[in-house]
N, C-alpha and C positions, 0 to 999 in steps of 0.2 A: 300778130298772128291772125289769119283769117278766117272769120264768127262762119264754123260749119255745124250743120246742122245733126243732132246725136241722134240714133234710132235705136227704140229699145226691141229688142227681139225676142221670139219664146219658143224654141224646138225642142219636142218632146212625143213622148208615147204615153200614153194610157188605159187602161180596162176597156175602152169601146174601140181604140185599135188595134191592142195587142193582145194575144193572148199571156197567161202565165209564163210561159219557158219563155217569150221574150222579152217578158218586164222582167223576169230575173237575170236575164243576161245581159240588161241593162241599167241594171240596180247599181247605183254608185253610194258605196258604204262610207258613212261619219267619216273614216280615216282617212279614204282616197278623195273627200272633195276639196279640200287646200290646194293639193296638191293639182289636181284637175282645174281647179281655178286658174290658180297663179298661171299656169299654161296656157287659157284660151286668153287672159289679160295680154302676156304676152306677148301673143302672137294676132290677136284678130279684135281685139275689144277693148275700150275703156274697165268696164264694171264685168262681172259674172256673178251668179247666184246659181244651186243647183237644188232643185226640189225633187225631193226620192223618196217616195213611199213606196204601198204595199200596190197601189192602185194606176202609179205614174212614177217616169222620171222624167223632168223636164229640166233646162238649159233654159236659163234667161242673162243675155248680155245686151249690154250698152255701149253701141260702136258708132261712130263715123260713117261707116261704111256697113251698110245689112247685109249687103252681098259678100262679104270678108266674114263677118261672122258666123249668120247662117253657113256658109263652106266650113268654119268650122268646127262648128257644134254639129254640121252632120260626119265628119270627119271621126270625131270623139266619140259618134253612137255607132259609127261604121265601124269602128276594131270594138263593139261590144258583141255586135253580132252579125256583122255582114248584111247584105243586101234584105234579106227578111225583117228585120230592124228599121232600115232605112225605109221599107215599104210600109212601114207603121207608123212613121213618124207624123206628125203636121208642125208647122210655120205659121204664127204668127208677129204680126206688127205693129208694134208703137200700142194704138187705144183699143186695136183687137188684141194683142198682148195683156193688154191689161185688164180688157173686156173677160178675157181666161182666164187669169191668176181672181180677178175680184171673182169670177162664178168657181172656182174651184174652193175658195177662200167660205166662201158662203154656202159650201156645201150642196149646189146645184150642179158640179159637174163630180160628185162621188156614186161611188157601186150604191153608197145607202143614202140616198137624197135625205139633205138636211143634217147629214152627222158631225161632230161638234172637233172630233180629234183633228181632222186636219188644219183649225185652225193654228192650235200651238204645230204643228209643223210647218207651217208657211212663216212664221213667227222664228220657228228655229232655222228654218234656212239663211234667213235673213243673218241671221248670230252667226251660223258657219261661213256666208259671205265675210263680213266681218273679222270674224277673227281672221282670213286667210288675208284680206287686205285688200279682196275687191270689189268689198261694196263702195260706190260713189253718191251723189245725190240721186240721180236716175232711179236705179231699182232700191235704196236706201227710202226716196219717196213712192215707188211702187208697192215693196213687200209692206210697209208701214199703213198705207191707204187702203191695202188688200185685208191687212188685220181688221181694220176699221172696218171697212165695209164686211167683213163678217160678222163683225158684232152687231153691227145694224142688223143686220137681216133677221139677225136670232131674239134682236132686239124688236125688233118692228112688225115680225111674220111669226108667224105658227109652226114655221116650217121643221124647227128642230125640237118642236114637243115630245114628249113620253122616248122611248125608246128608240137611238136613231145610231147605230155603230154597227162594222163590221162581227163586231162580237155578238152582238145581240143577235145576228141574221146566223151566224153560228151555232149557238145556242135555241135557235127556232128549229133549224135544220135539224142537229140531233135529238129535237124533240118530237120530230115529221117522222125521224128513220124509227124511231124506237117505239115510237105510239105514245110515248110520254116521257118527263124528268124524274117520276116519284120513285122511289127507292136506288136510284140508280149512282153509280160512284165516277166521279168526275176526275181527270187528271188533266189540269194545266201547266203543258208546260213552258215557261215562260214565265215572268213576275214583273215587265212594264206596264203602263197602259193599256195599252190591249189587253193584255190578260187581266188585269184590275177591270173592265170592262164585261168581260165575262164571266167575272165572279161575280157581280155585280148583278147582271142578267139571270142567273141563276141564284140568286138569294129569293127564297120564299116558293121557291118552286117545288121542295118537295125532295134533292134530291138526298141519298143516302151520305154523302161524304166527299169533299172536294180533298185534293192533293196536290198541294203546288211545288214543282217542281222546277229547279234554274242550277246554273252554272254558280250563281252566288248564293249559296243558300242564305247569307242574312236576309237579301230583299226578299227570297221566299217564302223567309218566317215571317217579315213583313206583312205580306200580304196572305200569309195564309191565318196570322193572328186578326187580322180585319173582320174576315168572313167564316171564322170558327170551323179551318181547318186543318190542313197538317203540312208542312211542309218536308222536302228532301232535294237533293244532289240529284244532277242528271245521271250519275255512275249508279243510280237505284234505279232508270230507267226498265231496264230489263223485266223486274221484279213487277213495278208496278204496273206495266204492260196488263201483266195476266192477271187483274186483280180489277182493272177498269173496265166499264162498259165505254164511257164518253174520253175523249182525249180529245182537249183542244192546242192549237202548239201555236208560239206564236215568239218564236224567242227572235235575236237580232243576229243569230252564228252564223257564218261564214257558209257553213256547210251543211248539210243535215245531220241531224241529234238523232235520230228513230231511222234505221237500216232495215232493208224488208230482213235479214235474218233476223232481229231484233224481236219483230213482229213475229215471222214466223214460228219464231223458238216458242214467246208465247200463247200463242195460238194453240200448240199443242196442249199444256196445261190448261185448259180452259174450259172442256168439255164443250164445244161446238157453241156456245155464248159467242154471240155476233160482239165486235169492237168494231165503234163507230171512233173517227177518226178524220179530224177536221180540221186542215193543215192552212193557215191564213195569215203564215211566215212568209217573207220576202227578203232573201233567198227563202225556198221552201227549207221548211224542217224536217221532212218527212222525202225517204227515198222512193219516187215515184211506182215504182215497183213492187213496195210493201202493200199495194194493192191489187197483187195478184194473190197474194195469200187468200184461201177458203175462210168464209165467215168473217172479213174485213171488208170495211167501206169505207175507204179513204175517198174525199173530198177535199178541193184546194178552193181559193178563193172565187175562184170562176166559178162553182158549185154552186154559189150562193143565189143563183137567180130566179128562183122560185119565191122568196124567201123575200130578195131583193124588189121581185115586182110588186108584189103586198104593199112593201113601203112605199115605192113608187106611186101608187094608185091613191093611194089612203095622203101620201105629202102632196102630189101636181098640183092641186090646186090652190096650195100657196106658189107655187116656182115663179106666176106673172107677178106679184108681189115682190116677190125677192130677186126676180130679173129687172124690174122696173128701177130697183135701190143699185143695181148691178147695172146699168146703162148711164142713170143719172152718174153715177163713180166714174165710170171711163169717159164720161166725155169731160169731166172736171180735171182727170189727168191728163188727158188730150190739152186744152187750153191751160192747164200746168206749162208740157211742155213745149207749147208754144211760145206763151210768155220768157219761159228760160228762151228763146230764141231771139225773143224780142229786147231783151235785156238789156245787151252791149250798145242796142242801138241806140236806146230810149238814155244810158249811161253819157254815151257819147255827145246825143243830144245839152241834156244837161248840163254836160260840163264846158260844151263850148260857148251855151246861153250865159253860165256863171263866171266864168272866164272874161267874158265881152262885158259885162255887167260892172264887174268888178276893176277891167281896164279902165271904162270909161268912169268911175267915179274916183281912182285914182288920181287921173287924169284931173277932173275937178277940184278934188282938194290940195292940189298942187297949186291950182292959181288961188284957193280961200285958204291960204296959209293961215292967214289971221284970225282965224275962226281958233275957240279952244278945243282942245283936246275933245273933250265929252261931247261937242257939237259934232263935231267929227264921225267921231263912234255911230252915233245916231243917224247921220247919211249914211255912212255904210251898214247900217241894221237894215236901214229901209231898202238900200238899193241890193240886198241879198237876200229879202223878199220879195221882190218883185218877180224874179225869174218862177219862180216855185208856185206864182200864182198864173202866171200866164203861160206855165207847161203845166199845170194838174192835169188839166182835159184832153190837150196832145196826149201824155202821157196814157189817160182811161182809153182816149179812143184808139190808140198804137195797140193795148193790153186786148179791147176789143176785140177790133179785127183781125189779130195775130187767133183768137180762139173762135171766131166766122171765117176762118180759112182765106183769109187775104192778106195774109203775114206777108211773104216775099213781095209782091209788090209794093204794095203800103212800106215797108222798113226801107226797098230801096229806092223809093222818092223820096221819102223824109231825108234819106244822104246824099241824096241832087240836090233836091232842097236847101239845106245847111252847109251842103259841101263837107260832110265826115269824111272822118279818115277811111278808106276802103277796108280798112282791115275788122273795122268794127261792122261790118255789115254782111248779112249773110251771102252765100255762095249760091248765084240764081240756078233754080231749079234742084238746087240739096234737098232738096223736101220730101 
C-alpha cells in the first residue's frame, strides 16, 4: 500500500464566534457522540474525537484526505444549525490543530483564562473517542499531549491561581446584581462540577442557605452534605423558586428544567424580591423568556463578561508564559508527525541494509563450513551489527529533516537511493 500522508483536522465554534443559541444548537450530548463518530469514520476519516462543552463544540478527525473531512465535519455542523453555524465555524490543521486543542487544554482559549475544568474534559473526550472506536494513534497522541501540556502550564505559570471557573464569574455576577452574598439563599441547580464549583465559590461568603437541587437526588444530597446544605428533586423546583434570591443552574438536560411559567408563578409569591438567575447550562436550563417576567434577571453564559474581563486583565500576563509551553508542544507534535511519515521509509531502509547483510554472510559461511557452530554465531552477531551502526545517523538525520520540513524530498532520494519499494514511500506533494 502506498505510505500517504495523514492530516489531522479541527472544525468547530466557540464563545468568541458564537453566540449561546448557536453553541446550543450545536451541542452534541454524551449519548449522540458514538454514534456521530462512527459516521464521520466512516464516511470521510481514519480517527474522530468530539469536544462539547458549555463554551465550544469542536470536530477533530484524522484523514488522508482534509478536504474529505473538513466537507464533512462541516456537513455534521450544517444539519445542527444551517448556515449561521457554518458562518461560526473555523478550520484548523495538522500543528494549528494542535496549536488549539494544546491553548484550549491550557486554559488560554476559555471565557475564564486559566480555568482548570476543561482539562478533565478534553481528557474525557478522548475516553468517548474510545469507547466509540475511533480513536487511532493521531488524536490518541493529540488529546493525550494536550492533557499534558495543560498540566504544564498549571504547572509552570500562575496562570490558574485562586479562583479561575465559569462558576466562580457566576457567583461574582450575582454578587455585582445584588450588592452582596451576605444573608442571601442560593438555589443550585444541578449537582456536577459545575455546580460543585459554585458551592465552592460561595463558602465563606456569607450566604444565608444553599439548596441543591437535581434529577438524582442522591448526588444532591452529595453535594449538598459537602457544603452544609440541603438538598431536593427538581419536581420541588416550583417551590423553591419563591424562596431563592440566587439561582445558579447548571445541569446536563436535554431541555430546560425552569419555564418562564415556572418563574412567573413564583414571582407572584414573592412580594416584588428581585431573583437573580444565572443559567450557565448547555443546553440552557432556563427558558429564555422566563426573563421577561418583572423583578427577574436572568443571565446566560455570554453574561459573564464583565466579570470575565477582571479575570482576563488580572491572568494576561501570564498567557506569554503559557503560549510559549503551547508553541514549544505543537511543534513537538508537528515533528511527531512527521517522523510517523518518515517511518516506512527509514523501516524500509533497514530492512533491505539487513537483508543484504545477512545474504552476504550466509553466503560466507557456506564456503567456512568447517568453522564450529559457536564461530559461526559470532560472524553473524557481528555482521547484524554492523548495519545498525552505519544507519543510526541516516536514520537521526531522515527523523531531522522530516521535522525541518524536508521530509518529502529527503524520503524520496533515500528510495532512488536504495531503490525501495515505491509503495513504502510517500505520495509527492501529500503534504
Amino acid at each position: 500500500m502506498i505510505s500517504r500522508t495523514m492530516h489531522v483536522v479541527a472544525v468547530g465554534l466557540n464563545h468568541k464566534t458564537a453566540p449561546v443559541a448557536l453553541r446550543e444548537a450545536a451541542t452534541v450530548r454524551e449519548e449522540q457522540a458514538g454514534e456521530l463518530l462512527r459516521a464521520l469514520v466512516r464516511t470521510a476519516a481514519s480517527e474522530a474525537a468530539v469536544l462539547s462543552t458549555c463554551n465550544r463544540t469542536e470536530l477533530y478527525l484524522a484523514a488522508e484526505s482534509h478536504e474529505a473531512a473538513e466537507g464533512a465535519a462541516l456537513r455534521a455542523f450544517e444539519k445542527t444549525g444551517g448556515d449561521a453555524v457554518l458562518a461560526a465555524l473555523y478550520v484548523k490543521r495538522n500543528a494549528d490543530a494542535a496549536r488549539h486543542l494544546f491553548s484550549v487544554a491550557a486554559g488560554l482559549d476559555s471565557l475564564v483564562v486559566g480555568e482548570s475544568q476543561v482539562l478533565g474534559q478534553v481528557r474525557h473526550a478522548l475516553a468517548l473517542a474510545q469507547e466509540a472506536g475511533t480513536a487511532g494513534p493521531y488524536l490518541t497522541q493529540l488529546f493525550n499531549q494536550a492533557v499534558h501540556v495543560g498540566k504544564r502550564v498549571r504547572a509552570e505559570t500562575p496562570i490558574g491561581n485562586g479562583a479561575a471557573s465559569v462558576s466562580y464569574a457566576a457567583v461574582e455576577l450575582a454578587r455585582k446584581v445584588l450588592g452582596g452574598l451576605e444573608g442571601k439563599r442560593v438555589l443550585l441547580v444541578g449537582a456536577g462540577k459545575t455546580a460543585e464549583l459554585a458551592a465552592r465559590s460561595l463558602a465563606g461568603r456569607g450566604v444565608a442557605s444553599v439548596v441543591v437541587a437535581n434529577r438524582s437526588t442522591e448526588n444532591a444530597e452529595r453535594l449538598a452534605r459537602r457544603f452544609g446544605g440541603r438538598h431536593a428533586g427538581l419536581g420541588e423546583l416550583p417551590a423553591l423558586l419563591e424562596s431563592a434570591d440566587i439561582v445558579i443552574a447548571s445541569t446536563g438536560a436535554r431541555r430546560a428544567v425552569i419555564s418562564r411559567a415556572d418563574v412567573a408563578a413564583a414571582m407572584l409569591a414573592r412580594s416584588e424580591r428581585p431573583l437573580v438567575i444565572i443559567d450557565i447550562a448547555m443546553p440552557r436550563d432556563v427558558e429564555e423568556r422566563a426573563g421577561e417576567v418583572e423583578g427577574v434577571f436572568l443571565y446566560n453564559i455570554d453574561d459573564l463578561k464583565e466579570v470575565v474581563d477582571a479575570n482576563l486583565a488580572e491572568r494576561s500576563r501570564f498567557a506569554g508564559e503559557a503560549g510559549a509551553i503551547v508553541e514549544e508542544e505543537a511543534f513537538r507534535f508537528a515533528a511527531w508527525m512527521d517522523e510517523r511519515r518518515a517511518a516506512p521509509v527509514i523501516a524500509a531502509l533497514r530492512r533491505k541494509v539487513y537483508e543484504a547483510a545477512e545474504a552476504e554472510v550466509e553466503r560466507l559461511l557456506r564456503r567456512l563450513d568447517h568453522l564450529p557452530d559457536e564461530e559461526k554465531e559470532k560472524i553473524r552477531t557481528l555482521a547484524r551489527s554492523i548495519p545498525g551502526k552505519i544507519l543510526h545517523e541516516p536514520t537521526v538525520k531522515i527523523k531531522e529533516s522530516a521535522a525541518a520540513g524536508r521530509r518529502d524530498e529527503l524520503l524520496q532520494l533515500v528510495g532512488e537511493l536504495f531503490n525501495l519499494d515505491p509503495r513504502d514511500l510517500p505520495v509527492p506533494g501529500d503534504g
